[in-house]
C-alpha positions in Angstrom: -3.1 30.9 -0.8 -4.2 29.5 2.6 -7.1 30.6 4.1 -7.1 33.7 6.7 -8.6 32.7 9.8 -9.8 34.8 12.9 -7.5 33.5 16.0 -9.8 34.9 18.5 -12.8 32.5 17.1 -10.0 29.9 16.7 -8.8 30.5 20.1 -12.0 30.2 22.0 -12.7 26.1 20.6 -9.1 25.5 21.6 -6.0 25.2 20.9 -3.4 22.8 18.3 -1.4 21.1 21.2 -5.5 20.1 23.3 -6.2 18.6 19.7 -2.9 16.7 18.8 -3.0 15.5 22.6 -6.7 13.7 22.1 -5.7 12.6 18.6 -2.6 10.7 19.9 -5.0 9.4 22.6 -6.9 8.0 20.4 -9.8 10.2 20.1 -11.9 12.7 17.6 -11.1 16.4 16.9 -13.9 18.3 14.6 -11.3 20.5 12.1 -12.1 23.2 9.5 -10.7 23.3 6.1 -11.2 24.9 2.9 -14.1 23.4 1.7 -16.1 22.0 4.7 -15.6 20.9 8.7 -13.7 17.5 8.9 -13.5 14.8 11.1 -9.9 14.1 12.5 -8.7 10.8 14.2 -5.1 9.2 13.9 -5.1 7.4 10.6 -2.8 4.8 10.8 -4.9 3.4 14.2 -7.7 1.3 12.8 -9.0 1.6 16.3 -9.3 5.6 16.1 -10.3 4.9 12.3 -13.6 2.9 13.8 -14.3 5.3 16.0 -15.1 7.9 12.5 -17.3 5.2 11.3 -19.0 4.6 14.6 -19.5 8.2 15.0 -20.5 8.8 11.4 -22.7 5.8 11.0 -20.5 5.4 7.7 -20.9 2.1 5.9 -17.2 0.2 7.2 -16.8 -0.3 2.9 -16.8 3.1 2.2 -12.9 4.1 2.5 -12.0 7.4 3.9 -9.1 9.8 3.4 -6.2 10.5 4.9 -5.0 14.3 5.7 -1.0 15.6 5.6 0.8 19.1 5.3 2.3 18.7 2.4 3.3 16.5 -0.8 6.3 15.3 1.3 4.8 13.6 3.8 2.0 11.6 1.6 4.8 10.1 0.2 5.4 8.3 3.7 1.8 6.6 3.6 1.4 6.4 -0.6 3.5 5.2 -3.3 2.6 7.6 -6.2 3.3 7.0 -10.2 5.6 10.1 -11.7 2.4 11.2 -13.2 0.2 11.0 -10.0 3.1 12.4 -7.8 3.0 15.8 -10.7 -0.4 16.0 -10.5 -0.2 16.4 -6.2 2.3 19.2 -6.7 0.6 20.9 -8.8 -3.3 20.6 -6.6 -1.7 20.5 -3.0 -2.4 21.8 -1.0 -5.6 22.5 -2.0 -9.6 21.5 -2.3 -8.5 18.0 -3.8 -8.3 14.4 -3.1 -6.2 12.1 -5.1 -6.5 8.6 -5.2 -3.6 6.5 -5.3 -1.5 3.4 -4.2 -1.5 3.1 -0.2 1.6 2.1 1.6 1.7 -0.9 4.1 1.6 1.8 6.9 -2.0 3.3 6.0 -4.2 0.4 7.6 -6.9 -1.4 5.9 -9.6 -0.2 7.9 -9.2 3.0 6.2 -9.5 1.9 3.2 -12.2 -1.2 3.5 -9.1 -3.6 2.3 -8.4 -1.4 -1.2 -4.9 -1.0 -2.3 -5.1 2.5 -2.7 -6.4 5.3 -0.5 -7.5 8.8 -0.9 -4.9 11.9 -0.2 -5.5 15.5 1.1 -3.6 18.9 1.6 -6.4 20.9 3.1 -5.2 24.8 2.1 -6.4 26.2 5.9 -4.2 27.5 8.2 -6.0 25.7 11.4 -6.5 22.5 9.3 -2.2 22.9 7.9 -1.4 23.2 11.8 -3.5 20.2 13.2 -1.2 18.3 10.6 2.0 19.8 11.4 1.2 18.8 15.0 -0.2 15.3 14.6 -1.0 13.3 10.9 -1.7 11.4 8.8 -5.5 12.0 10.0 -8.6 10.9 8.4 -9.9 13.1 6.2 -14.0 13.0 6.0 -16.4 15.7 6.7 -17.7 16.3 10.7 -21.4 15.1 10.1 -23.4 11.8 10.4 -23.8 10.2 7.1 -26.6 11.4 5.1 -26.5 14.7 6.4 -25.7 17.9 5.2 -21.4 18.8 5.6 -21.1 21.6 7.8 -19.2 25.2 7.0 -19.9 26.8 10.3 -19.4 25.3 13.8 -23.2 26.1 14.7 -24.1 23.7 11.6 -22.3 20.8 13.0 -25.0 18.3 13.9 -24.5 15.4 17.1 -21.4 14.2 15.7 -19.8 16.6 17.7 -21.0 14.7 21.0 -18.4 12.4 20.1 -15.5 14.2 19.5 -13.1 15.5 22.6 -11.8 18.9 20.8 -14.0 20.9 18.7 -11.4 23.8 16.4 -13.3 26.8 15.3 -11.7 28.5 11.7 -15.2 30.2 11.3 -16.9 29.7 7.9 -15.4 27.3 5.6 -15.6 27.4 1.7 -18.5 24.9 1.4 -17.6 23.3 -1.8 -16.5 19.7 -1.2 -12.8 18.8 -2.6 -12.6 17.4 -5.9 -11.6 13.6 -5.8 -10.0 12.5 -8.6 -7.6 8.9 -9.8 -4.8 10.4 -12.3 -4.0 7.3 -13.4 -7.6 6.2 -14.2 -8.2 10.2 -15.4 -11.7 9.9 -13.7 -13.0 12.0 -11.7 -15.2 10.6 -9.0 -16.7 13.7 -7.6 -16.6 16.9 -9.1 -16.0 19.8 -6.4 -13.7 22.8 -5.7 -11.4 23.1 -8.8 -13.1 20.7 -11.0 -13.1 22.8 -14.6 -8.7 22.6 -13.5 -8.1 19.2 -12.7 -10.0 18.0 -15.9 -8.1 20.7 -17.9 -4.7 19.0 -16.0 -5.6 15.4 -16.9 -6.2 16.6 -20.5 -3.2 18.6 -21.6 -1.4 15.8 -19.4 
């Protein structure tokens, strides 16, 4: 089930249509999700896509995610196998990222020249109507590498100097997503719904 959130704390950051509006321009938006605050910026721009690294600090050959609102519309940006594509509908949305094959629409800056790219389906109602408003966006949490990953907007550190639209959802879950390759049945970091997605790849 998708998170509650409290619209009056939501509606004091700001609103969906002030986010989509600086994401189409180009810039950042700070976003809550299930597991921790993200960092949003048009994914398919490599120029918005720098601006998360710049911000970040991130190393340019550590790929990031990309965010959508449902299983539908990753289809538009990755090219899933049967398997992979069961494996999405049965984790999405939800605290997971699944790596597999990127389009020729999901630029390369994303994902430092790989062929495949990681997917989420955050399971937050703020975070699900960002996405229904604007996406694919990058999916990575809102804090300068190294750093902790924040779960309350007082916890977001300078990164937030660089963004133009900061959404409040409260407190977020705090466990990162679970990032896993189907085909590969790795899993390359154990988060939320770990103990499932191994138990999926098994009896799969």
């Amino acid at each position: 089930m998708t998170d509650a959130v409290d619209p009056a704390a939501f509606d004091a950051a700001a609103d969906i249509d002030d986010a989509a509006a600086a994401i189409r321009d180009g810039e950042l938006v700070v976003y809550p999700t299930e597991t921790v605050y993200g960092l949003a910026a048009d994914a398919t721009d490599p120029d918005a896509v720098e601006r998360v690294f710049e911000a970040k600090g991130r190393d340019r050959d550590e790929p990031v995610s990309l965010a959508v609102p449902d299983v539908a519309s990753a289809l538009d940006y990755v090219d899933p196998t049967d398997r992979e594509e069961r494996f999405m509908r049965a984790f999405l949305p939800g605290p997971v990222t699944v790596v597999t094959e990127a389009r020729a629409s999901v630029p390369d800056a994303l994902t430092a020249g790989a062929p495949r790219v990681g997917v989420r389906v955050p399971d937050h109602l703020v975070a699900l109507a960002l996405l229904e408003a604007v996406a694919p966006l990058t999916a990575t949490s809102a804090n300068v590498s190294g750093q902790p990953s924040a779960t309350t907007v007082g916890e977001l550190d300078a990164i937030t100097e660089m963004a133009a639209v900061v959404l409040d959802g409260g407190e977020t879950g705090g466990t990162g997503s679970t990032v896993v390759d189907v085909e590969a049945d790795t899993i390359h970091r154990r988060g939320a719904e770990a103990d499932a997605v191994e138990q999926w790849l098994a009896d799969h």
